[in-house]
N, C-alpha and C positions, 0 to 999 in steps of 0.2 A: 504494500500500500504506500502510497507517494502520499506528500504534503498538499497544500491549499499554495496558490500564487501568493504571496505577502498583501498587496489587492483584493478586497472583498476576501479576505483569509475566513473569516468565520462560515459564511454560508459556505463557500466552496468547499472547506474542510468537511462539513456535516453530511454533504452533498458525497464526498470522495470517500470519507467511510464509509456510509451508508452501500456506498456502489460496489465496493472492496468486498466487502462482510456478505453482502447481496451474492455476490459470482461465485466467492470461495463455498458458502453455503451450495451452489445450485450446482456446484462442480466438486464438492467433496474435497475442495484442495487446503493447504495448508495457507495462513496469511500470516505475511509477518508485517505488523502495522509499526511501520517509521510513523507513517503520517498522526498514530493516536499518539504515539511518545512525544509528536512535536506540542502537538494539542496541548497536554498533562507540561508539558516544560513549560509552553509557551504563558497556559494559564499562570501557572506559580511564579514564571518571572517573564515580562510580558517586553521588557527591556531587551531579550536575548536577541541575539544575531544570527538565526541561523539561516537568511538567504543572505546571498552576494549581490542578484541581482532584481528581487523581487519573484525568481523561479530556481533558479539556482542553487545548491546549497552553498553555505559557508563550509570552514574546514569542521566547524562545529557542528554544521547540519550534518553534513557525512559522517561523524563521527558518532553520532546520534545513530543514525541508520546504521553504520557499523557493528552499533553495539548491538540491534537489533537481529540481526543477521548471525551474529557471534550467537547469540541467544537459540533462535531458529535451529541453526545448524548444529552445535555442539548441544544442546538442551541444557548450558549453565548461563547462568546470571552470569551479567557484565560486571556488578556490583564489585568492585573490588578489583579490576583487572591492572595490571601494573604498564600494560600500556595506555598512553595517553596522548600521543601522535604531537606531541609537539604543544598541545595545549596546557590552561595552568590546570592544576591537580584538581584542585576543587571544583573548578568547574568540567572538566572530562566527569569525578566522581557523580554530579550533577545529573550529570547527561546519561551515566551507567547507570545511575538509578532512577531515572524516567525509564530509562528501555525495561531494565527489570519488572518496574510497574506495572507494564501491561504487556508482557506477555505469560500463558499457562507454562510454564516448563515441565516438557516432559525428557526422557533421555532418551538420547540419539535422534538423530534426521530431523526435518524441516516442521514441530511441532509447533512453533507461534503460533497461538491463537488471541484474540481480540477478546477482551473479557464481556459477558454481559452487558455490564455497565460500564459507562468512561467514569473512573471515581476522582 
């Protein structure tokens, strides 16, 4: 699942989850939602930067998505990873624990799923 344009970010975003959670449901596939992580960050800190260019990510938005994908693919939380790609600590830590936030971890292969509710 991708993000909302920085642009009309709120409806777009509700609009892209909805559409994500919609296919992977009607297709039985796995989702791994960057775009609810940005959601849950963006809420909590509404300051962050994560486009470059209003579609784009930052190295932050990527790393956001990264963690999500880490998550997906290996079935562990990001929470705590000792990479951090060049950003400050607390905020990578930040960003690993938005991804953690919303995904199910299960072990092994592409298990992210979208919780119920965005909390």
């Amino acid at each position: 699942m991708t993000w909302g344009y920085k642009d009309g970010y709120h409806p777009m975003q509700t609009l892209a989850r909805e559409a994500y959670q919609e296919l992977a449901d009607d297709l039985k596939a796995d989702l791994v939602p960057v775009g609810v992580a940005w959601e849950k960050a963006l809420r909590a800190r509404p300051d962050l930067e994560l486009w470059m260019d209003g579609n784009h990510a930052t190295m932050k938005g990527s790393y956001s998505a990264a963690c999500l994908f880490h998550a997906a693919f290996y079935g562990k939380s990001p929470a705590g990873n000792s990479f951090i790609a060049g950003l400050d600590a607390a905020e990578a830590r930040f960003l690993q624990e938005m991804a953690a936030s919303v995904v199910d971890l299960q072990p092994g292969g592409l298990t992210a799923k979208v919780p119920g509710r965005l909390g």
